[in-house]
N, C-alpha and C positions, 0 to 999 in steps of 0.2 A: 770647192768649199762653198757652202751656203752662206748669205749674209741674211741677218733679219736685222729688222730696226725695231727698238724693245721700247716699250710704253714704262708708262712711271707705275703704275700698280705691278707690275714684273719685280720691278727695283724692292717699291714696298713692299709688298708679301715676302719677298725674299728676306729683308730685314727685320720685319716684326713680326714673321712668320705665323700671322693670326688666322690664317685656314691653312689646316692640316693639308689635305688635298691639294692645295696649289702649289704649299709649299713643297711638297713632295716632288711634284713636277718639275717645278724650278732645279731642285737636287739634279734629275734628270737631264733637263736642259746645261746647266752649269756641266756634267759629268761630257758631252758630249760638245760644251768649250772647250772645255779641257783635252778633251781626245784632238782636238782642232779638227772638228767634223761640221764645226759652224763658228759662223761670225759673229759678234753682236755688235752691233751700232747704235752707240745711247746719243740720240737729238742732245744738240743744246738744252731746248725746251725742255726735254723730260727730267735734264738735272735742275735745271729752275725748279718746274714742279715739286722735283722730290724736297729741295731745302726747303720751299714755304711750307708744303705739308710735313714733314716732318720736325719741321719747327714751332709751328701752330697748332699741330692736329696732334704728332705722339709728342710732344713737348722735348723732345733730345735737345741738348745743349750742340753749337754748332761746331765743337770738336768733333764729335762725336759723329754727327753726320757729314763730315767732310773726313774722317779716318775711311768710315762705312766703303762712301762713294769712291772716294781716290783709290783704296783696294780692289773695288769694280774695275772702275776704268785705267788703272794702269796692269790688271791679269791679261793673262797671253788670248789673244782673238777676242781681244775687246777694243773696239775702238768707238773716241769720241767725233762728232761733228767739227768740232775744230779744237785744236789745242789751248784759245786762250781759256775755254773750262776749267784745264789742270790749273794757271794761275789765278783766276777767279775765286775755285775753291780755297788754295791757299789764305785769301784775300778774307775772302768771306769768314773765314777760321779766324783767323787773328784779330781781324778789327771790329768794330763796331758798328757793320754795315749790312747789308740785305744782301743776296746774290747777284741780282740784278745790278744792281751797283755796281759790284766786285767785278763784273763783266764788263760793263761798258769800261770801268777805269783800265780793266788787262789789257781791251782793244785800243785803248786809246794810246799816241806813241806823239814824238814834238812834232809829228805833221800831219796830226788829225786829234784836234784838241776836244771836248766834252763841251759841250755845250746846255748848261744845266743851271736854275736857279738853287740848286740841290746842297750850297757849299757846305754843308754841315759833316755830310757823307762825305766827300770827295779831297775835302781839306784834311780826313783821317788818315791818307795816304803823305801827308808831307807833298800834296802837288801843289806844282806854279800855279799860283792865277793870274790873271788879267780882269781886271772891271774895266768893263766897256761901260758906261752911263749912255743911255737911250740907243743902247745896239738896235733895238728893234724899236724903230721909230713908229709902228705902228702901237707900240703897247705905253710907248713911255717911262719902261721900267728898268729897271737895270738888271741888266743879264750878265753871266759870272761864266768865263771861259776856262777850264784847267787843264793843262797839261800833265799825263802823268810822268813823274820821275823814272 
């Protein structure tokens, strides 16, 4: 079986199907995931991509685009870069955060903590902190450590 690794304009045309022509092709392509005559492999990165453009550029509310995506990525001979995407997305859905976010806090577990001045985002999770005052003695500032739940 072939594997391709699929860019985020694939993702988007397929979604908002605004050229006839490619979207057709995509049909095609999908027809021949289906058949399990190929692979697809969506990067980390290209589900980043797709949530800010799809967020900023077609303006979808971020159910929407995490329904969209999750149906992708969990059909037969699709696979993602790594799993913590699938809780990401969740993440990203529910709370009041960016994707990016939603990602670093899936990867993060109690023995690899975030390390972010960011707490606005990261406190939306109900995570542990820690203030350390002048962690980084080079800055002088106070840096905010969280663990996620």
């Amino acid at each position: 079986m072939n594997k391709f690794l699929v860019d985020t304009n694939v993702l988007i045309r397929m979604l908002v199907k605004d050229d006839p022509i490619k979207f057709n092709t995509i049909v095609k392509l999908v027809e021949k995931v289906e058949k399990s005559e190929l692979t697809l492999v969506i990067p980390t990165v290209v589900i980043a991509e797709c949530c800010w453009l799809l967020k900023s550029f077609y303006k979808l509310d971020k159910q929407k685009i995490t329904e969209y995506l999750l149906d992708v990525i969990e059909s037969e001979n699709v696979e993602v870069e790594e799993d913590d995407v699938i809780i990401a997305l969740r993440m990203y859905s529910d709370k009041n955060v960016d994707f990016a976010d939603a990602l670093i806090s899936s990867k993060s577990n109690s023995k690899l903590p975030v390390l972010t001045w960011d707490k606005k985002d990261f406190k939306s999770w109900n995570a542990n902190t820690i203030f350390q005052k002048n962690y980084c003695s080079c800055t002088g500032s106070t840096t905010i450590l969280f663990n996620r739940n």
